[in-house]
C-alpha positions as CSV (number, residue, x, y, z in Angstrom):
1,X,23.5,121.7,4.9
2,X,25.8,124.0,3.3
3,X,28.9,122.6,4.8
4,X,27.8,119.0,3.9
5,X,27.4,119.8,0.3
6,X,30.6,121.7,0.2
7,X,32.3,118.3,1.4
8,X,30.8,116.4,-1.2
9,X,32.9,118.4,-3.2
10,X,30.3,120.9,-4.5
11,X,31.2,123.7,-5.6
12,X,28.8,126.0,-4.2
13,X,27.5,129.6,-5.1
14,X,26.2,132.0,-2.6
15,X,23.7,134.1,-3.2
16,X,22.8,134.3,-0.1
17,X,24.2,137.0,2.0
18,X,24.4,140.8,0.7
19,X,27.8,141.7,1.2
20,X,29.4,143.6,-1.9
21,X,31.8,141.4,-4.0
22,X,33.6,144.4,-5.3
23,X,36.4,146.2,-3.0
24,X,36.6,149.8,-1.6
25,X,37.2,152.4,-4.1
26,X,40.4,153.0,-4.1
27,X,40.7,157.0,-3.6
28,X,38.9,155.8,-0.1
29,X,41.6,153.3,0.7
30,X,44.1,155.5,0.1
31,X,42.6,157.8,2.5
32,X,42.1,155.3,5.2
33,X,46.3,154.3,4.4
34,X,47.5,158.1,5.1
35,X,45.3,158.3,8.0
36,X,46.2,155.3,10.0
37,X,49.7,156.9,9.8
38,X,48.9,160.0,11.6
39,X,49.3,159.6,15.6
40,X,47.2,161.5,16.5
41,X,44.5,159.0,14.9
42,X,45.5,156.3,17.4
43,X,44.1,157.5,21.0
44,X,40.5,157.3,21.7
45,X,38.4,159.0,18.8
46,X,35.2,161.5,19.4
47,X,32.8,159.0,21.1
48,X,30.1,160.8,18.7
49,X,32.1,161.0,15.8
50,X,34.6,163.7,14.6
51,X,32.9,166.9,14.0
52,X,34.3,167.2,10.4
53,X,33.1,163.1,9.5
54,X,29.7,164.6,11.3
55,X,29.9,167.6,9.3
56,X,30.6,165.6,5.9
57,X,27.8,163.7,6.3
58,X,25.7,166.1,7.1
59,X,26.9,167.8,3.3
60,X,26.0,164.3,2.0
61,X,22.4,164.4,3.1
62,X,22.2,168.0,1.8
63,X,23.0,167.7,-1.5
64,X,21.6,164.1,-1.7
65,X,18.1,164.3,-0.4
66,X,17.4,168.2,0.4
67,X,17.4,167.6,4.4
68,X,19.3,170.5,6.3
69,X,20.8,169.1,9.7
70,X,23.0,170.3,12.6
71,X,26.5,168.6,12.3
72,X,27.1,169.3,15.9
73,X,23.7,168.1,17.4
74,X,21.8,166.5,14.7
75,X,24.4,163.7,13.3
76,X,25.9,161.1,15.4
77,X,28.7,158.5,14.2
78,X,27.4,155.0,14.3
79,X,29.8,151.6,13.9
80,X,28.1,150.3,11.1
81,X,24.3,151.4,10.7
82,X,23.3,148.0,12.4
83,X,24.9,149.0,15.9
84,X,22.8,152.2,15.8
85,X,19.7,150.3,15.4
86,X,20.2,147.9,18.0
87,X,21.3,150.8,20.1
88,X,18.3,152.5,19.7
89,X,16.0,150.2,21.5
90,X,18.9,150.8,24.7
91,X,18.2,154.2,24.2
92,X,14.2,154.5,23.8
93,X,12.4,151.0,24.7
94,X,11.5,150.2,28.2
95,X,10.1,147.2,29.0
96,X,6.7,146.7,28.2
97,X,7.2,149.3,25.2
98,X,5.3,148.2,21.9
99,X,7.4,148.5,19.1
100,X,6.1,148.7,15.1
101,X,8.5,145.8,13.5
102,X,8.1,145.2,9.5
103,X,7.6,141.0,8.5
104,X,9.4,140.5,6.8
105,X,12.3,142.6,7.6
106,X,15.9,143.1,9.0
107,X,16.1,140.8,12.0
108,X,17.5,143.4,14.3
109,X,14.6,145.7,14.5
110,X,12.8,143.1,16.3
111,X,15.9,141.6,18.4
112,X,16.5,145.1,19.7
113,X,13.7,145.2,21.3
114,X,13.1,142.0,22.7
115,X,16.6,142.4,24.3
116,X,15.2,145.9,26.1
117,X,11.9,144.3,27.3
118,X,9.9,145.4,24.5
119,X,7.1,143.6,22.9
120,X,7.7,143.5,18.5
121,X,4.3,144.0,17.1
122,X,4.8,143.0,13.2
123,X,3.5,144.7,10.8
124,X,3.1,142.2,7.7
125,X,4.2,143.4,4.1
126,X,2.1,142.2,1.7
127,X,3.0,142.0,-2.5
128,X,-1.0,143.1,-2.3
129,X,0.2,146.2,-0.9
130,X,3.4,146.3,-2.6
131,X,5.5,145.4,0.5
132,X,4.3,148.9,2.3
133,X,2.8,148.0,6.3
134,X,-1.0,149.1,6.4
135,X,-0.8,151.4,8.5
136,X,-5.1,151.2,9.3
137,X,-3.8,147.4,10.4
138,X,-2.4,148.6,13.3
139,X,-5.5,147.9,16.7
140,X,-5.9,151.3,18.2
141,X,-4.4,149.9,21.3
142,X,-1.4,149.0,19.9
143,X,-1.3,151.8,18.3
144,X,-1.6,153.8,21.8
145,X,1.4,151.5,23.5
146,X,3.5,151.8,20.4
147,X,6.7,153.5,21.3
148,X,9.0,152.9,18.2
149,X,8.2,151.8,14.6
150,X,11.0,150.6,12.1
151,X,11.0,151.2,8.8
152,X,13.5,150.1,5.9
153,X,13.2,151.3,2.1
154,X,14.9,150.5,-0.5
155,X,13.8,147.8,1.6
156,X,15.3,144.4,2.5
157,X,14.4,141.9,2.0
158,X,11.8,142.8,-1.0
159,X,13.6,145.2,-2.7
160,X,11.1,147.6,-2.4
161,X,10.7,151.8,-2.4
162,X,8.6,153.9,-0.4
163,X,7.0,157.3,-1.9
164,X,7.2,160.9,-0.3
165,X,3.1,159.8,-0.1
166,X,3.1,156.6,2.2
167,X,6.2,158.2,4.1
168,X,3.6,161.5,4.6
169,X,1.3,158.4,5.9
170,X,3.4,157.8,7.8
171,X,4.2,161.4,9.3
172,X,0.3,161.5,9.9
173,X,0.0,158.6,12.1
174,X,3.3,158.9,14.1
175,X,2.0,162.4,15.2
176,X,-1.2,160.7,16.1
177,X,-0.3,158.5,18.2
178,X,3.5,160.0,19.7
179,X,5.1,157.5,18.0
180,X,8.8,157.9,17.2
181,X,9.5,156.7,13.4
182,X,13.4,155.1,12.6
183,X,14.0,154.7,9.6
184,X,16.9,152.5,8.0
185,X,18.0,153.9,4.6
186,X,21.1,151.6,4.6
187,X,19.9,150.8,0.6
188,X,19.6,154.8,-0.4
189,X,22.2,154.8,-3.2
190,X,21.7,151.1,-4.3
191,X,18.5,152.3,-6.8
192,X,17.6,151.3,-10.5
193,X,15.3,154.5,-11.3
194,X,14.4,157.5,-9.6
195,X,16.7,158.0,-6.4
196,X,14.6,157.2,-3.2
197,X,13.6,160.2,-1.0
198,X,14.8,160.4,2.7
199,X,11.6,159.8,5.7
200,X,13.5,163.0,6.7
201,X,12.5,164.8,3.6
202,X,9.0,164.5,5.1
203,X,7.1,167.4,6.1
204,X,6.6,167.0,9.9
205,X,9.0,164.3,9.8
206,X,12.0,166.3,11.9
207,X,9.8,166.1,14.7
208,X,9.8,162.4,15.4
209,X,12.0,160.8,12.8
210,X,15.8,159.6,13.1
211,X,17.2,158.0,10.1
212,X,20.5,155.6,9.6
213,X,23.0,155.8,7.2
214,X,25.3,153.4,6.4
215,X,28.7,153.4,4.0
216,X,28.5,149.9,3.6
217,X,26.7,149.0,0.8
218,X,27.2,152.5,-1.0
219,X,30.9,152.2,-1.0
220,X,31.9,148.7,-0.6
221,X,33.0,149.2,3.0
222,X,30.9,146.6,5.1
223,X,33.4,145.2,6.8
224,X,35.2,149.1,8.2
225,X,32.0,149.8,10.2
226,X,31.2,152.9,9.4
227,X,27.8,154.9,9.4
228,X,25.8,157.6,11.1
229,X,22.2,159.0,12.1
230,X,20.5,162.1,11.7
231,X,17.5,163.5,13.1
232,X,15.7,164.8,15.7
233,X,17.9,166.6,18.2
234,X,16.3,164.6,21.1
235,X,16.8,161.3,19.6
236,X,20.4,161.6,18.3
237,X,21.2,162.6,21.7
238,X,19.4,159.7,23.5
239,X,21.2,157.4,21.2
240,X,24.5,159.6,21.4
241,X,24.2,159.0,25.4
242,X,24.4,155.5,25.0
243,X,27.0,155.0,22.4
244,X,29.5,157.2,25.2
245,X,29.1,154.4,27.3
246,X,28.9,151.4,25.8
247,X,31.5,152.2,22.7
248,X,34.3,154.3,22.8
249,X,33.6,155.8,18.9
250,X,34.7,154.6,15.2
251,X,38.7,154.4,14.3
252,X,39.3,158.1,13.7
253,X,41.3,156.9,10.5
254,X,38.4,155.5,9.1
255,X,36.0,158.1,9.8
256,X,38.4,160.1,7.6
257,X,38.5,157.8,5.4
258,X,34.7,157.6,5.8
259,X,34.9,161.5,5.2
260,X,36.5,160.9,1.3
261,X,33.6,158.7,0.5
262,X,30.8,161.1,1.7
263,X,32.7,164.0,-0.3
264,X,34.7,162.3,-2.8
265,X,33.5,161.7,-6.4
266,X,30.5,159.4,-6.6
267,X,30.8,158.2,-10.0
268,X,32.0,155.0,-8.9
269,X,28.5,154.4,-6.8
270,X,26.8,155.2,-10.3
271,X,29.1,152.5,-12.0
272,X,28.7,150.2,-9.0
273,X,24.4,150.9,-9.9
274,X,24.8,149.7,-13.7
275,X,26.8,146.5,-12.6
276,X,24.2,145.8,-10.1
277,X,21.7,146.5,-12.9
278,X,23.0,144.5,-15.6
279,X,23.3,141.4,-12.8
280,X,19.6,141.9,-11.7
281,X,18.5,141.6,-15.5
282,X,21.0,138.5,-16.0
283,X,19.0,136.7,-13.1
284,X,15.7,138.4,-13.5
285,X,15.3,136.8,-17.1
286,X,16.6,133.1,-15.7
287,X,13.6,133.2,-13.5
288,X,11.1,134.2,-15.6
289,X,12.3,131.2,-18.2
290,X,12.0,128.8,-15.1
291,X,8.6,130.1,-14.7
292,X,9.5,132.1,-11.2
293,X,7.4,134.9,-10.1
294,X,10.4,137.8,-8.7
295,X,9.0,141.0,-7.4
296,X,9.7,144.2,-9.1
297,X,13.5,145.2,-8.0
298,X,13.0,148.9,-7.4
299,X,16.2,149.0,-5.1
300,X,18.8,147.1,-2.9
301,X,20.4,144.6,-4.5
302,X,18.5,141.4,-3.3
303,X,15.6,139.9,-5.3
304,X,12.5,138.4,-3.8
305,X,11.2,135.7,-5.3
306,X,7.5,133.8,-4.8
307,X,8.0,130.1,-4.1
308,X,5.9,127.8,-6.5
309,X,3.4,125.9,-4.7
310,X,4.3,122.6,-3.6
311,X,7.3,124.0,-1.7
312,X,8.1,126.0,1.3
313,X,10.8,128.6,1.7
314,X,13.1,126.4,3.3
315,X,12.4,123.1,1.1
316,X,12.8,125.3,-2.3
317,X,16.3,126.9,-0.5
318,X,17.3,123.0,0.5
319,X,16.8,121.9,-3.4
320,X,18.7,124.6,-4.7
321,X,21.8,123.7,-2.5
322,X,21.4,120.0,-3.0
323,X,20.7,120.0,-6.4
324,X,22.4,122.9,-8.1
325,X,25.2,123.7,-5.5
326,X,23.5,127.5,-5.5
327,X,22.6,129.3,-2.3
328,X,19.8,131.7,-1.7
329,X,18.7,132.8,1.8
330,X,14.6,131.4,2.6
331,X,12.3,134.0,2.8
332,X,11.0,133.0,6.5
333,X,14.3,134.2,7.9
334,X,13.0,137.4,7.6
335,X,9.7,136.7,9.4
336,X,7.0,135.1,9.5
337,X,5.3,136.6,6.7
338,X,8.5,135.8,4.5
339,X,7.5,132.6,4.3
340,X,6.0,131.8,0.5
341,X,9.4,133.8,-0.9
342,X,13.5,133.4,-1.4
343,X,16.1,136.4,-1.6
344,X,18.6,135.8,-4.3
345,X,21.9,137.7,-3.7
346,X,23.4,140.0,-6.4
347,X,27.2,140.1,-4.5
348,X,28.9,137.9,-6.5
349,X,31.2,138.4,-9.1
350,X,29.3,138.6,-12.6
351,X,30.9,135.2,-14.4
352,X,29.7,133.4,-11.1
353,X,26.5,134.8,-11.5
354,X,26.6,133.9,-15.1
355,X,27.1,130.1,-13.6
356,X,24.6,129.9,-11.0
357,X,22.1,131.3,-13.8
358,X,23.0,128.1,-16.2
359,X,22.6,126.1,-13.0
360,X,19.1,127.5,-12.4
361,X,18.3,126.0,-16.6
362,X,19.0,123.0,-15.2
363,X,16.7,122.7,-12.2
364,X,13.2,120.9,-12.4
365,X,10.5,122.3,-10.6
């Protein structure tokens, strides 16, 4: 549909996809230019990361959340947060495995595991339960075959947080039932109040929990592939032991370049928040004059949007692009229980933004 309306001569506004408008800082870029011209940088890298890109992100998490882990045995490199997540089903599921998926939530956590032999049990988020899984939802039985549950907050796609209580909830039933507990905090610096904890920070947590990290949406950098993990000892390893032998590591340029993000000044990640801010109160205040419910935007940089009744996700996401030339991604992509919603997309340069928001005056509901 997209392409059709672009040949009309449209001119169209995404926001659909969350990929950062702005570029790299530039102190990182500069570190990723004197890197790439060290030779030593162009053989194989550290299939599990260099131990000082392991060691700064370990720093990172320290002073960031208050979680102490073992650069050496404790942190593994990752290309790009979404590689460690599929990876992880390699490492853990088996076939026949049950594994804890959020609906809606980030497509891979269920695709991992159906590509391992695993069975997705989804666990519906609800705006009754503020976009948290009910965790006394879950049949005992399922419960008892569960291998793996996934977790996301800030979340995507509701823009939801997660408190140090339903995380403790969390910690509780995991330890019940022997259930390991990955968490995907690829949204941790991309907040609008107070800074959202680590699962790690959780007491108990350390003994089941692995958590990803990404630079991508902190720093600009999604298209570098660059992240990590940290966590349990066992599970970094088990994921570690796959990663040597199905990747051969991250550039070692950009994981020093990686390096002077995690331990570079982070004022521009505080600017980068106040943009993101004053574009999620530009198009927060359009929907509420067009008499659109949006969820509370508590982190990420997506907004989640109830459909009005007479439409479904996709037929509301069809009109916007026919009508208005502006694109928005439909809820049900995420799951089934993302139908009734839309994500809006706060990656586009602020003027753009500005246009798709007189666009939205326009529309007729």
């Amino acid at each position: 549909m997209k392409r059709e309306v672009a040949a009309r001569g449209v001119d169209i506004i995404s926001l659909g996809i969350g990929d950062p408008d702005s570029p790299t800082f530039p102190h990182i870029v500069r570190a990723l230019a004197e890197a790439a011209a060290k030779p030593a940088n162009h053989r194989y890298p550290d299939y599990e990361g260099l131990p000082s890109y392991r060691a700064a992100a370990a720093a990172f998490v320290q002073r960031r959340f208050g979680v102490t882990v073992d650069p050496a045995t404790e942190v593994v490199s990752l290309i790009g947060s979404k590689e460690g997540i599929a990876n992880m089903a390699v490492a853990f599921v088996d076939p026949g495995d049950v594994v804890l998926v959020p609906d809606p939530g980030y497509p891979v956590y269920g695709i991992g595991t159906l590509f391992n032999g695993g069975t997705p049990f989804l666990m519906p988020l609800k705006q009754e339960n503020a976009f948290l899984p009910d965790l006394k939802a879950i049949p005992a039985e399922v419960a008892r075959r569960a291998k793996l549950m996934w977790l996301g907050y800030p979340n995507n796609p509701t823009a939801a947080l997660a408190s140090p209580g339903f995380f403790a909830d969390v910690v509780e039933f995991a330890t019940k039932h022997e259930i390991i507990v990955a968490h995907d905090n690829a949204y941790s610096e991309i907040y609008y109040d107070e800074p959202p904890p680590s699962f790690l920070a959780t007491p108990g947590a350390e003994a089941l929990g692995i958590e990803f990290h990404s630079l991508s949406k902190t720093y600009n950098m999604t298209g570098w592939r660059v992240g990590f993990a940290i966590g349990n000892k066992a599970l970094i390893g088990g994921l570690g032991k796959v990663k040597t032998n199905v990747d051969s590591g991250i550039f070692q340029a950009v994981q020093e370049a990686g390096i002077a993000a995690l331990s570079g000044d982070q004022a521009p990640v505080a600017a980068m928040r106040a943009l993101y801010r004053e574009r999620r109160d530009l198009l927060l205040t359009a929907l509420s004059r067009l008499g659109l419910e949006a969820q509370p935007v508590r982190g990420t940089f997506y907004v989640w949007v109830r459909v009005p009744k007479g439409f479904t996700s996709a037929s509301l996401t069809a009109k916007l692009l026919e009508e208005i030339g502006v694109v928005v991604t439909p809820g049900s992509g995420f799951g089934a229980a993302g139908e009734g919603y839309i994500r809006f997309s706060l990656t586009v340069a602020t003027t753009r933004l500005q246009e798709a928001v007189e666009r939205l005056g326009t529309l007729r509901l």
